[in-house]
N, C-alpha and C positions, 0 to 999 in steps of 0.2 A: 501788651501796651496798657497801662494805667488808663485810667478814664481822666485823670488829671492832663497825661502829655494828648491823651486825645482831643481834649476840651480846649487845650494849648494850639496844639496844630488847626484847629478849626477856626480858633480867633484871630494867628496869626495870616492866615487864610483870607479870610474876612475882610480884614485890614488892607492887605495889599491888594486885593481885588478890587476894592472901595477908591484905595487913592489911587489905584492905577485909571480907575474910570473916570475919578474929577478931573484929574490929569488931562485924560483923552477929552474931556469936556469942555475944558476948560482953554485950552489951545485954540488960539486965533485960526482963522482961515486962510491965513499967509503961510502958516506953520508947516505945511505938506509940499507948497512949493521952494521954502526955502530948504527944507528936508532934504529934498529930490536934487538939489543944484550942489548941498554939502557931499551929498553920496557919490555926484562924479567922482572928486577930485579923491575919494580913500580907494584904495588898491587889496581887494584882497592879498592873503596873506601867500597864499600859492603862488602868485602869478607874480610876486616880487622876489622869492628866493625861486623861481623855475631857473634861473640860469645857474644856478650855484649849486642848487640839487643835481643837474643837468650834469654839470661839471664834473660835481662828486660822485654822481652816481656810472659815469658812462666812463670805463676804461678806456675804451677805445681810443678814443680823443685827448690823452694825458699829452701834456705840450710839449716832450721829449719824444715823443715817437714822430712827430713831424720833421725832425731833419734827423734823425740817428735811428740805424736800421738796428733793432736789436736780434732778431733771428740771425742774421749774419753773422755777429759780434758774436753769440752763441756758438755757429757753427761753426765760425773759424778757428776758436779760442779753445783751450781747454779746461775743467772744473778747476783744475789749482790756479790758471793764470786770473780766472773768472775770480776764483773766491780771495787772492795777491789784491786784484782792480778792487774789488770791496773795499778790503779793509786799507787802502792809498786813500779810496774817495772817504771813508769815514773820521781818516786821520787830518786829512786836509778841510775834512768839517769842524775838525773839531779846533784845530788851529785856527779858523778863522772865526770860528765864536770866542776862543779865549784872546784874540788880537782886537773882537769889537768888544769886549770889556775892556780889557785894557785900555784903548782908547775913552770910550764910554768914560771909564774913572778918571783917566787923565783930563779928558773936556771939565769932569765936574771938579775934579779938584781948582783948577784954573778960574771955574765960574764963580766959587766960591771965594776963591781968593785975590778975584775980580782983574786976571790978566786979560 
């Protein structure tokens, strides 16, 4: 470390120690209880995505396992009808993403051409 960047960090140092304390000096006596009455209302950051992390994080509770038994579905079925059912649901996913574009375009053609 140069004696130059060290001479630097010292002043920059210096500086925000100084105005941080006029700062703190300088603040009314009101200042701490209206401090205190803003801080109710902000929410840490945890405690606002706890249910979402909760969500994401906890298998167990994925909202398809609450009415559709999948062990059973498993036991009853066999790997080729199991892996048939896949690729049904991924084709009828994919049909219904390419019918809300369609629509999608058709809305905006219309909007634009103000029917």
């Amino acid at each position: 470390m140069s004696i130059f960047s060290s001479n630097l960090a010292r002043i920059s140092l210096a500086l925000a120690l100084s105005t941080a304390a006029a700062a703190a000096h300088a603040a009314p006596a009101a200042a701490p209880s209206q401090a205190m009455s803003e801080q109710r209302h902000i929410l840490p950051v945890g405690n606002v995505l706890q249910g979402i992390i909760d969500f994401l994080g906890d298998d167990d509770n994925y909202v398809h396992d609450d009415h559709y038994d999948w062990q059973r579905y498993r036991d009853t079925t066999s790997r080729k009808e199991r892996v048939r059912d896949f690729y049904q649901m991924q084709q009828g996913a994919q049909m219904d993403y390419w019918r809300h574009q369609k629509d999608a375009q058709k809305r905006m053609i219309k909007q634009q051409r103000g029917w």
